[in-house]
C-alpha positions in Angstrom: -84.1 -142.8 -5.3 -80.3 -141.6 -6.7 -81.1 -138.5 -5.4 -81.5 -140.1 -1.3 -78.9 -142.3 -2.0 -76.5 -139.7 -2.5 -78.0 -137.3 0.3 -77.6 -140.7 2.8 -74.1 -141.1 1.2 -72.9 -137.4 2.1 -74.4 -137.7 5.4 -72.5 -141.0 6.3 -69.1 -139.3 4.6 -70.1 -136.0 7.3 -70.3 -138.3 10.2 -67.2 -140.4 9.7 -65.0 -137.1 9.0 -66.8 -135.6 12.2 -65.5 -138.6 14.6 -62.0 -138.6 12.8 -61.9 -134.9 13.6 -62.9 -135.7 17.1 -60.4 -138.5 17.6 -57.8 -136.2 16.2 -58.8 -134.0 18.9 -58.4 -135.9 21.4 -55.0 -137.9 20.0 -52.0 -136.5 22.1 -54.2 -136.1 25.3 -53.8 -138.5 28.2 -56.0 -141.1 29.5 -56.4 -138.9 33.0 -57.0 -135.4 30.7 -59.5 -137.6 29.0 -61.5 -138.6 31.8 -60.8 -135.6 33.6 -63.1 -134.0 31.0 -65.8 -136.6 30.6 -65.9 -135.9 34.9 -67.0 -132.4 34.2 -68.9 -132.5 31.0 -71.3 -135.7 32.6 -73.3 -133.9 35.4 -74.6 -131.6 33.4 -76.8 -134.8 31.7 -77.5 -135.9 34.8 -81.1 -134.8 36.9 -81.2 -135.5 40.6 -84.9 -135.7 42.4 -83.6 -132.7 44.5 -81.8 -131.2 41.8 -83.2 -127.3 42.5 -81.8 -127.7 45.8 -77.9 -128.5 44.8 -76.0 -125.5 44.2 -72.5 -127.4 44.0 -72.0 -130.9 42.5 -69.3 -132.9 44.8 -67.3 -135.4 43.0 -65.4 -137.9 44.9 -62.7 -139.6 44.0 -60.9 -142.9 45.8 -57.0 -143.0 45.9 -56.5 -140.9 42.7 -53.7 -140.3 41.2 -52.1 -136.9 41.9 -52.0 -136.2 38.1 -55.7 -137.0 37.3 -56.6 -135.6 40.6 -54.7 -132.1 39.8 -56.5 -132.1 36.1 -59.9 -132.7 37.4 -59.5 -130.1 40.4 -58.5 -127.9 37.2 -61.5 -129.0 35.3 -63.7 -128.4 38.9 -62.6 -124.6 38.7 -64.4 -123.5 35.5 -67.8 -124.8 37.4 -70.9 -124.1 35.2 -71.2 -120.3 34.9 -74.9 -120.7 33.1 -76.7 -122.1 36.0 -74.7 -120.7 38.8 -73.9 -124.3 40.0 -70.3 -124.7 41.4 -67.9 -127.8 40.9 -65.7 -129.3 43.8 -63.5 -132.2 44.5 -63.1 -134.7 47.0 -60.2 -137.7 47.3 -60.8 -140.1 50.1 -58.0 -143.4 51.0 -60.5 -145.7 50.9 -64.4 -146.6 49.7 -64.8 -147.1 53.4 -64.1 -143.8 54.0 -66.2 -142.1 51.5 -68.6 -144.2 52.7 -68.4 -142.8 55.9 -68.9 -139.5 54.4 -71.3 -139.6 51.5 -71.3 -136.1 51.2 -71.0 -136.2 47.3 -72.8 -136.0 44.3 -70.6 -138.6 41.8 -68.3 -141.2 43.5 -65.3 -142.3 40.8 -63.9 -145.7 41.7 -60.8 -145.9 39.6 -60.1 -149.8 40.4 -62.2 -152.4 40.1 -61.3 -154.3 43.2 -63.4 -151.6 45.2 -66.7 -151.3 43.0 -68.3 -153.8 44.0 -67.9 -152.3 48.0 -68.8 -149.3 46.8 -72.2 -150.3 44.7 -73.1 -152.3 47.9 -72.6 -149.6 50.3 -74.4 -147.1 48.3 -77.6 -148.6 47.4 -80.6 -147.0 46.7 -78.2 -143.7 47.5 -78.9 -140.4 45.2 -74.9 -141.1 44.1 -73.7 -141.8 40.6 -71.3 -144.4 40.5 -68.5 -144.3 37.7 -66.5 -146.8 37.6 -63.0 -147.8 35.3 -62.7 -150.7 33.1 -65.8 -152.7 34.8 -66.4 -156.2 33.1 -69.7 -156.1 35.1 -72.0 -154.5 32.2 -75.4 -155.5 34.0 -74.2 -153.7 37.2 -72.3 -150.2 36.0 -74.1 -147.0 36.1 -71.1 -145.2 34.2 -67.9 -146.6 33.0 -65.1 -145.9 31.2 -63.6 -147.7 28.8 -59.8 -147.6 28.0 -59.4 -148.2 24.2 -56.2 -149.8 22.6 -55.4 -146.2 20.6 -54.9 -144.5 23.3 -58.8 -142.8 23.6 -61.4 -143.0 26.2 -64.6 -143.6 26.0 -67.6 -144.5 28.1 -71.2 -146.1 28.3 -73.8 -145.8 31.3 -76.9 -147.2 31.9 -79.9 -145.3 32.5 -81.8 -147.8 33.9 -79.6 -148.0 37.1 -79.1 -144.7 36.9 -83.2 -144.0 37.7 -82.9 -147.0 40.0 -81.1 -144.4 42.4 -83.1 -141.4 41.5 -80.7 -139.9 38.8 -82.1 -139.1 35.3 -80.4 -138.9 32.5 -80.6 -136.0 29.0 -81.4 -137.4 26.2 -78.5 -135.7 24.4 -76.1 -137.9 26.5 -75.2 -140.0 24.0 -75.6 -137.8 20.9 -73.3 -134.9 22.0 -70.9 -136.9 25.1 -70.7 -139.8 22.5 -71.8 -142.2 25.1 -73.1 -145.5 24.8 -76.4 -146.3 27.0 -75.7 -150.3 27.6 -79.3 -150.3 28.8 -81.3 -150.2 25.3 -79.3 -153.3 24.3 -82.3 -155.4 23.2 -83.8 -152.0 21.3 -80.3 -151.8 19.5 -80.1 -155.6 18.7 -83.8 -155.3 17.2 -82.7 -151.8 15.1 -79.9 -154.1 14.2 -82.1 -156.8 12.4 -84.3 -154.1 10.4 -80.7 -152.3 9.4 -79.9 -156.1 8.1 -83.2 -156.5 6.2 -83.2 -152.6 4.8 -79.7 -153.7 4.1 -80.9 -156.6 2.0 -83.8 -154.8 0.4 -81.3 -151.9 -0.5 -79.3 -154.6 -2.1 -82.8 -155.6 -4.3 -83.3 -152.5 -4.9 -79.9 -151.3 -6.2 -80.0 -154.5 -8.9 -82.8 -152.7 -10.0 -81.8 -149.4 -10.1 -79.0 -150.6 -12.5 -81.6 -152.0 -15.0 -82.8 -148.8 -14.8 -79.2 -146.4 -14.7 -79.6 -145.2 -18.2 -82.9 -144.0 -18.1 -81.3 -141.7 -14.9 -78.4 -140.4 -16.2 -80.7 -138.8 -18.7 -82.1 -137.1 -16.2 -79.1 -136.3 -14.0 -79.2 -132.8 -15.3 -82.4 -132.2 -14.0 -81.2 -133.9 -10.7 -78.5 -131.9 -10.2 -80.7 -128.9 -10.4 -82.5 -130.1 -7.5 -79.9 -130.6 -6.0 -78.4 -127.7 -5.8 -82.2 -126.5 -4.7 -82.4 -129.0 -2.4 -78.8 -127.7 -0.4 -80.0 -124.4 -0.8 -83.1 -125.4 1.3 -81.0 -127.5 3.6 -78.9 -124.2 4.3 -81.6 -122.4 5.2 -82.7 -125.1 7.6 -79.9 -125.4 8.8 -79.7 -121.7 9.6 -83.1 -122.2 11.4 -82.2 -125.3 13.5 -79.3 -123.0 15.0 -81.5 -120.2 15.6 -83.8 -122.7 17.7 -80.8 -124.1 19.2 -79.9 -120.5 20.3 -83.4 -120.3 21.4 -83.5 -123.6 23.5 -79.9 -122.3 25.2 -81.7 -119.0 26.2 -84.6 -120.6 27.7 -82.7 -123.0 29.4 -80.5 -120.3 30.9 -83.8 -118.7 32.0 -85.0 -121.3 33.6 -81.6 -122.0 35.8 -81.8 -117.7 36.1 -85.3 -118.1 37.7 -84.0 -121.3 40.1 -81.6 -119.3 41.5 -84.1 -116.6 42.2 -86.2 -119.0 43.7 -83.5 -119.7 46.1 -82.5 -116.5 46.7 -86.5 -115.4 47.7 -86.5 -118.4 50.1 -83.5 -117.2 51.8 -84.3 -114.3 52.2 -88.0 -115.1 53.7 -85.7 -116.8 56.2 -83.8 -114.0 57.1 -87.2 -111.7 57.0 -88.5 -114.2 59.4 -85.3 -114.3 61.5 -85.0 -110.6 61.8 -88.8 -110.1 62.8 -88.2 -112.6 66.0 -84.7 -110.8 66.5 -86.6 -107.9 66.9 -89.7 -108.8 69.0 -86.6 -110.4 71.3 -84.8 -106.9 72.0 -88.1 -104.8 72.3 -89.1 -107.3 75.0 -85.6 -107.1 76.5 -85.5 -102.8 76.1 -89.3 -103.2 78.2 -87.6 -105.6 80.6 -84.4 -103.3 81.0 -86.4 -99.8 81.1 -88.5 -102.0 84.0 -85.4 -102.8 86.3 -83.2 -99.4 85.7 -86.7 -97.1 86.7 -86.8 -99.3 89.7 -83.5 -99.0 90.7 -83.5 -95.3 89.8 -86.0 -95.3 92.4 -83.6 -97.0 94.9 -80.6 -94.6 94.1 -83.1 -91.4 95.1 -83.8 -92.8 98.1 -80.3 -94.1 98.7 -79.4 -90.6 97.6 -81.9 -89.1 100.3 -80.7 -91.3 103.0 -76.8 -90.6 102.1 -77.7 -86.6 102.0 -79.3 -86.9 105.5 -76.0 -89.1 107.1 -74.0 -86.7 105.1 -75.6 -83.6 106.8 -75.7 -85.2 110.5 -71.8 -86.1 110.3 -70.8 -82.5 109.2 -73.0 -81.3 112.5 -71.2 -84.1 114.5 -67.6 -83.0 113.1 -68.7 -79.2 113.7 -69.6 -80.4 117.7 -66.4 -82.4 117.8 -64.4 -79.0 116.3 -65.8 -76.8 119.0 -65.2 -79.4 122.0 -61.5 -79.9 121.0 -61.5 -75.5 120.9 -62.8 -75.9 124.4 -60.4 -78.2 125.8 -57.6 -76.6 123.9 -58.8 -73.5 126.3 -58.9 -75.4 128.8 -55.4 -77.0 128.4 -53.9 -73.7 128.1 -55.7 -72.7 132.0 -54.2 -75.9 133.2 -50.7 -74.8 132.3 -51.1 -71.2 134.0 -53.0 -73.1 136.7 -49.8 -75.3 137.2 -47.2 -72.4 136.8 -49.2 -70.4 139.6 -48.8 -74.1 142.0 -45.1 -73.7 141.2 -44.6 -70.0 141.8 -47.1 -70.5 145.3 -44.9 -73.3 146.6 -41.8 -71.1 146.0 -43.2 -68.6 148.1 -44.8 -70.8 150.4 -43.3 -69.3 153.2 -43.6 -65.7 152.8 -47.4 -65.4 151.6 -49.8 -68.1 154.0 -52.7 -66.3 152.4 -51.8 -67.2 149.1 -51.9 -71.3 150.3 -55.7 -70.4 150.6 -56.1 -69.3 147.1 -54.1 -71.7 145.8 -56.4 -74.4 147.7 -59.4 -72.9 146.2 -57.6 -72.7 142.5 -56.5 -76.7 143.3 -60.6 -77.4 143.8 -61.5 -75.1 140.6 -58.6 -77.1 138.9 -60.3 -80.5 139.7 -63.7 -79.3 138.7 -62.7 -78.2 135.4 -60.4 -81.8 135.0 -63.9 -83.7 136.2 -66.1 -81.6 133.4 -63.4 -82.7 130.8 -63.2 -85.9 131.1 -67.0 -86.0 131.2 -66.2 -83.7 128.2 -63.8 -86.2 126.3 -66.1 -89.6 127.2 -68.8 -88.0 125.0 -66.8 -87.1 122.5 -65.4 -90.8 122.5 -69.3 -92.3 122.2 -69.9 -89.5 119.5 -66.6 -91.0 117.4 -67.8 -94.3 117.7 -71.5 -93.4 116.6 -69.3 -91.9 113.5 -67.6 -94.3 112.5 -70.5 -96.6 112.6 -72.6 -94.0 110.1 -69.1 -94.0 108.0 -69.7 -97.6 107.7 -73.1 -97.5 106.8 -72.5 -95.3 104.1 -69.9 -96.6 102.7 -72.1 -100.4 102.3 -74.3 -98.6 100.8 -71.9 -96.8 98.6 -71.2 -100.1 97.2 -74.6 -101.3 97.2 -74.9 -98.8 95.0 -71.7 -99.4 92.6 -73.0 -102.7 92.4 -76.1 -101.3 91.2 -74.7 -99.4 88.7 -72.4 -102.0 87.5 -75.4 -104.1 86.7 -77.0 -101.4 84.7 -73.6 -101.5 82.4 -74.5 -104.9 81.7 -77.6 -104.4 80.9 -77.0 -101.5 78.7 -74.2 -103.8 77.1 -76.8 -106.4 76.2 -78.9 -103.8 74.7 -76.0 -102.0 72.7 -75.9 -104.4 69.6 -72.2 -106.5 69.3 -69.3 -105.4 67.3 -69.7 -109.1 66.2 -72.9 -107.7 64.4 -71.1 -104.6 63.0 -68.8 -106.8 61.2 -71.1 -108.5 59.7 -72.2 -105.4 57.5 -68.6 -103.4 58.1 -66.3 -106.0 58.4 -63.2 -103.0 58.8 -64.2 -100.9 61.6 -62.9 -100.0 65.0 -65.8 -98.6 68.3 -64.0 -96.8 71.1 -66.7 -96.3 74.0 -65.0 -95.0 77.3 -67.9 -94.1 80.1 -66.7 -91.4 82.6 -69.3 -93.2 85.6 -69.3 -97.3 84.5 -72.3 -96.6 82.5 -72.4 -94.4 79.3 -74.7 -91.5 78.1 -72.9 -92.2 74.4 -74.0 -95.1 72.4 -73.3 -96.8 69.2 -76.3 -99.0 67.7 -76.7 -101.0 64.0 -79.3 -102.6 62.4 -80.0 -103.6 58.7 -83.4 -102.5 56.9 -83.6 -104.7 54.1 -80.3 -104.3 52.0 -79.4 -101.2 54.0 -77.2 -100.8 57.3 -78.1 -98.3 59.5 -75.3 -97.4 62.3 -75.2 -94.4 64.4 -72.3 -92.4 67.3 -75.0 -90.6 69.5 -74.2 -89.1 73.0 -76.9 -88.1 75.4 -77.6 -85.3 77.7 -75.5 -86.6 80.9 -73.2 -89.0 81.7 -73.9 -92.1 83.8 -77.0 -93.3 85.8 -79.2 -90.4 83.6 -77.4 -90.4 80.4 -77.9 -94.6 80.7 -81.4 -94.4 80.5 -81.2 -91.6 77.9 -79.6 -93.9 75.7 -81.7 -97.0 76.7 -84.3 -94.5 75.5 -82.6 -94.1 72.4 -82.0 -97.5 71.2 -85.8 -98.7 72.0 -87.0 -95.5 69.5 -84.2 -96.4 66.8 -85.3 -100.1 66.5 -89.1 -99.2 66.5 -88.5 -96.4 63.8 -86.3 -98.5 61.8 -88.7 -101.9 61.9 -91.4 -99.4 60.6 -89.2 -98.6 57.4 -88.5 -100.1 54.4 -84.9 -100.3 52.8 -87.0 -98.7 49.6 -88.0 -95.4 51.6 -85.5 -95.1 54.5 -83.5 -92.0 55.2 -80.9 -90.8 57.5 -82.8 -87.5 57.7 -86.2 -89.0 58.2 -84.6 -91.1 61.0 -83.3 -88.5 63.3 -86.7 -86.2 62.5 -88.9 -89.3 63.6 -87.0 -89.9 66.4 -86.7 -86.3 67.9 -90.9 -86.7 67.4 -90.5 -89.2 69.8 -88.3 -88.1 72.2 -90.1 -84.6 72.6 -93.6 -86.7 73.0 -92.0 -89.2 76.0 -90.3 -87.0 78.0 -93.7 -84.5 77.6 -91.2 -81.5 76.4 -93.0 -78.0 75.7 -90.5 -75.7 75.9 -90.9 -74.3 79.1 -88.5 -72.7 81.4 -88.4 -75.1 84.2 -88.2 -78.3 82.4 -85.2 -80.6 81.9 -83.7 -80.1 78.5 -83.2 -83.8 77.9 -81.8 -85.4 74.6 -79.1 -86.3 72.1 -76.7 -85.6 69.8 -75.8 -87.8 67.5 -74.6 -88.7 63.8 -76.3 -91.5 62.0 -75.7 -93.1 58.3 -77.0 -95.8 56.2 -74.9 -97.5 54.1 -76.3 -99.2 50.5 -73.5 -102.1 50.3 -75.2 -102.6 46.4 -74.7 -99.3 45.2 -71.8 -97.7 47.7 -73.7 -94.8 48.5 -73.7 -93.4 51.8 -76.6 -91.2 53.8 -75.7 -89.3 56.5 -77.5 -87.0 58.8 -76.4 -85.0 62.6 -77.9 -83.3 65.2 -75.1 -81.2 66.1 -72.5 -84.1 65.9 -70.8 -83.8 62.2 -68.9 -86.7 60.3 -65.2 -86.7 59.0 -64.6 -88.3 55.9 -61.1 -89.2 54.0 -60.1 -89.9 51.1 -56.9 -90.2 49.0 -55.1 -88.6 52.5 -57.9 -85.3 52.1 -59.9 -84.5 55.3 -64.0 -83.3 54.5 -66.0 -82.6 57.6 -69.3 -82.9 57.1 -71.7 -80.2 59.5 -74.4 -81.5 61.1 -77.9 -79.3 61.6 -77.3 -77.3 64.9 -80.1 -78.7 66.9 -80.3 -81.4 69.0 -82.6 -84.6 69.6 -85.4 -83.1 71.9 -87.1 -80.1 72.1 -85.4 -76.7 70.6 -86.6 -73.2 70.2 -85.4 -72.6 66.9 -85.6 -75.8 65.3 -86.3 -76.8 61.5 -89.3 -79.1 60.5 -86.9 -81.6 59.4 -83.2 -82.9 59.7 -80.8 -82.5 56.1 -80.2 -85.4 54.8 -76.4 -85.7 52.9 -75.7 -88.3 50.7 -72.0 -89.4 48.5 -70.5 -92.3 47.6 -67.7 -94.7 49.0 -65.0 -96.2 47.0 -62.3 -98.8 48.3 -60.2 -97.2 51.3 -62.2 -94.4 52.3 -62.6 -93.3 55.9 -65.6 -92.1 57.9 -65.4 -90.7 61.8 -68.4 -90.3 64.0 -68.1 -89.3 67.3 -69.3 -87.4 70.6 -67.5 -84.3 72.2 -66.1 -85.9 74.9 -62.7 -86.9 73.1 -62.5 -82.8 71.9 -63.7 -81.6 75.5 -61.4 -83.2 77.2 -58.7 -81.2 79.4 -55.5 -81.5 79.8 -52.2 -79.8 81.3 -50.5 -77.2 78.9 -47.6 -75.0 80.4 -49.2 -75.2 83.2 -52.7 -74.3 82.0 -55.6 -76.5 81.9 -56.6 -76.3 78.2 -59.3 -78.7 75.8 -58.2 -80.6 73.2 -60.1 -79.2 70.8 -62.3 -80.5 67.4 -59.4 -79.1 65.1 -56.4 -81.3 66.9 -58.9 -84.2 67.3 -59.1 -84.1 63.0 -55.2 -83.6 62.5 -54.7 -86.4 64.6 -57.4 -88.4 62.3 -55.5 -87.8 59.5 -52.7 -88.6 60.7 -53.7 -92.0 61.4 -56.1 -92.8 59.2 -53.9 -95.1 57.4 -53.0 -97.5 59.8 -54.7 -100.6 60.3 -58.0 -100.0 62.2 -57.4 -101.8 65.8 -54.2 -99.8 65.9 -56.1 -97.0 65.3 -58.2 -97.4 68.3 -55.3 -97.9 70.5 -53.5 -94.7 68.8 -56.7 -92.9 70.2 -56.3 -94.6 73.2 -52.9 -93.6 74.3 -53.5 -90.3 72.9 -56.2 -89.6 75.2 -54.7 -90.8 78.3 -51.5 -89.0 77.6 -52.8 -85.4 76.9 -55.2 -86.0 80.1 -52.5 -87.1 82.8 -53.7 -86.7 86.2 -56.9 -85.1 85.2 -60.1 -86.6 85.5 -61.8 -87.6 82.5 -64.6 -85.2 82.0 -67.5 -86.7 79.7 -67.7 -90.3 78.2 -66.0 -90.5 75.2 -67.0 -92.5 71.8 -65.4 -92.4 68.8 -66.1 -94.9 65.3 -64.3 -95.9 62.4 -65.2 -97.5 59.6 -63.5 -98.1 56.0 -64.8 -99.5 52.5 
């Protein structure tokens, strides 16, 4: 019985040094740095009925104090790393404002004249309500209490709490210290058996006097097992913080696998999002490959019609060229006709025969002025029937600009935004200039799992033809990419799979009177996860820079379509990206292009196109795109552009 008595008597002496040390702790700090901390230590005891569901606890605050408001936006900052749960911090006027809101986890009323507004305008509300200094103990769900020696502490009540759909950890009030005002009546009750074990302690102790001698005989022995009995307690001790350690990792486990459970159902949403996205722009590539073979039907016959007008107005103008050589002849015999007349009436007198042949040259004169005004009347009706056709043509010349203006939309709509891009690139830059409205080059994007695939790809053509090559070539690159997983997908295995395609669609055997329609084109996909980049070309290489060194990267030299010599598949390349590389891709347009050189038309050339990358592949990327810009119109001048021209940045 000595032996407990002492055990209970060095557990009461631990407990009371344990709270001293904790009060000297806390001695020195404010009352705000006090409840600052209680703030951010109490939602971690706290379950809400939708707790997997919050990833950041809001606490609100009504006029605070700039002080305690800059302390508990302090204490907010450190959020709690071991379940991924962030803390933030909201300060409204007035309760009527936050009640306007109630956007918030944990509403902090620090003066008493507002509780009571704010516990009637949040009942039966998921919202914790701490309030400061409340003489209402029946009513409080937390409050804290400012003690005369300067420390804070705080009670709650768990029954209000779960009124509201907030439970509360049972280590609450062991390891936060605070005081659950709920189990009153349990605590009065424990009170009474303390009293009586108090009194029966008190019996007890008179006899164990009667009795001290015959113990301190056997103190030796006691002491023995006492020091056997701390040993043990060691040891258990030891083992309680092993389980402790234990509990801590399975907790963090469980929070691990909550946020994984988010995470999956996220991305189910985006799976699900992306599928639609895609059914969307197949049926929109069906629905645009529908109207342009229609109106590609319209432009032949146009076409036809224009040819024929075109041929009937250069027979007109060569009818209209030989009349004016006919009255230019016959000009010239009026002249000698009318020198003759004034030589004849000179001579008048002397030659009478010659009044007889100039009679008959005055009726062949007349004649010939008769035929050509016959002569010039139908040359007038034949102007007027040509400038008519001229009309015609030139309506349906616009018809047809029209036309094709409405095919840049749709092919627009189809080519993914650069809105998109930035979602996955957010630094790039696109430069697409079409030589005819509509483009035979093409950019397209799209993500395969936690890959981004993005591609520069010009097509055989520019304009009306190269348009549907590349409407071609985005239907192919969304239906090979939806077949691939980001596990298995490859730049190489892409272009392969897609010249497949376009060799089987445009029937492409490799004989000599068939078009030779495809593509160039570079294409990469980007792992954002592990920085690695994968990059395959059909003829079209990449640029890459780093550190202010220029690598070109070759493509294979074979195109997307049929090819004599052609391997059985496409290289794939792969290196990684670190922060402030460059990439290029690009069609030969901007290198093709001619311009005026001493007086010689002369191309730009691939070698100036990559000095002048690296000389700009520092500056930000928009001015980047408007360095190309101005580059390209000034070495072309008065030339016409020659090919469309794309060109794509992008930096990590």
């Amino acid at each position: 019985m000595l032996k407990k008595l002492k055990l209970y008597s060095i557990l009461i002496i631990a407990i009371l040094v344990l709270s001293c040390l904790k009060a000297f702790a806390q001695y020195g700090e404010t009352a705000f740095e006090q409840k600052a901390k209680f703030l951010y230590e109490i939602p971690k005891y706290l379950l809400w009925e939708n707790d997997e569901e919050i990833s950041t606890i809001v606490i609100a605050v009504v006029n605070a104090d700039s002080d305690f408001l800059r302390l508990l936006k302090r204490e907010a900052r450190k959020g709690y790393p071991a379940s991924g749960t962030k803390l933030t911090v909201k300060n409204f006027v007035s309760v009527s404002d936050a009640l306007y809101d109630r956007s918030f986890n944990i509403l902090y009323v620090p003066f008493a004249a507002d509780y009571k507004e704010a516990r009637d305008g949040l009942k039966r509300k998921p919202i914790a309500i701490v309030s400061d200094n409340c003489e209402d103990s029946k009513s409080v769900m937390i409050n804290f209490v400012d003690e005369k020696t300067g420390l804070v502490s705080f009670c709650f009540s768990s029954a209000n709490l779960r009124k509201v759909g907030i439970s509360v950890h049972p280590n609450m009030t062991k390891e936060l210290h605070g005081d659950d005002i709920s189990k009153d009546e349990i605590i009065q009750e424990q009170s009474k058996q303390l009293s009586m074990t108090q009194k029966e302690l008190l019996q007890k102790e008179k006899e164990l006097n009667s009795k001290q001698k015959l113990l301190d005989q056997r103190e030796r022995e006691i002491f023995q097992k006492q020091q056997q009995i701390e040993k043990q307690n060691r040891s258990m001790e030891l083992q309680n913080r092993a389980i402790q350690n234990q509990a801590e990792k399975l907790e963090k486990q469980r929070q691990e696998m909550l946020v994984l459970k988010n995470k999956q159902l996220v991305t189910m949403q985006e799976l699900e999002e992306t599928e639609q996205n895609l059914e969307k722009k197949n049926r929109e590539a069906i629905q645009v490959s529908e109207e342009l073979e229609k109106q590609r039907a319209e432009l032949v016959e146009q076409q036809k019609v224009a040819l024929d007008q075109q041929m009937h107005i250069e027979q007109v103008n060569k009818e209209i060229s030989e009349k004016e050589d006919e009255l230019l002849k016959l000009n010239i015999r009026n002249k000698l006709l009318n020198n003759i007349i004034l030589v004849s009436s000179i001579v008048l007198g002397i030659f009478l025969i010659m009044i007889f042949i100039i009679a008959k040259l005055y009726m062949g004169k007349r004649k010939d002025n008769e035929k050509l005004a016959a002569q010039n009347e139908k040359i007038e009706k034949q102007n007027i029937e040509i400038t008519a056709q001229k009309d015609e043509i030139t309506a349906q010349n616009d018809k047809i600009i029209e036309s094709i203006r409405y095919a840049q939309k749709i092919q627009q709509a189809v080519m993914p935004p650069e809105e998109y891009f930035s979602k996955y690139l957010p630094l790039h830059f696109i430069m697409l200039k079409p030589r005819d409205i509509v483009s035979g080059d093409f950019y397209w994007g799209n993500d395969v799992d936690d890959k981004f695939v993005f591609t520069a790809a010009d097509c055989t053509g520019h304009g009306v033809p190269g348009a549907f090559m590349s409407l071609l070539g985005i239907a192919f690159l969304n239906d090979i990419t939806a077949r691939m997983s980001g596990d298995n997908i490859t730049a190489g295995e892409i272009l392969t799979q897609l010249r497949a395609d376009i060799i089987t669609y445009l029937r492409q055997s490799g004989k000599e009177d068939e078009q030779k329609d495809g593509m160039d084109m570079a294409i990469c996909v980007y792992d954002k996860k592990t920085s690695k980049i994968q990059y395959a070309g059909a003829h079209n290489p990449l640029i890459f820079i780093r550190d202010g060194k220029l690598t070109q990267i070759d493509a294979d030299e074979m195109p997307i379509g049929y090819y004599e010599n052609q391997t059985e598949k496409f290289t794939n390349h792969e290196f990684e990206v670190i922060e402030g590389d460059m990439i290029y891709m690009f069609s030969d347009g901007y290198s093709d292009q001619f311009g005026m050189v001493n007086g010689r038309r002369k191309k730009y050339m691939i070698k100036q196109f990559r000095e002048f990358l690296l000389k700009i592949h520092n500056e930000e990327l928009q001015q980047q795109k408007q360095m190309l810009d101005d580059n390209l119109v000034a070495w072309r001048g008065k030339l016409k552009q020659l090919d469309d021209v794309l060109v794509m940045g992008v930096r990590f």
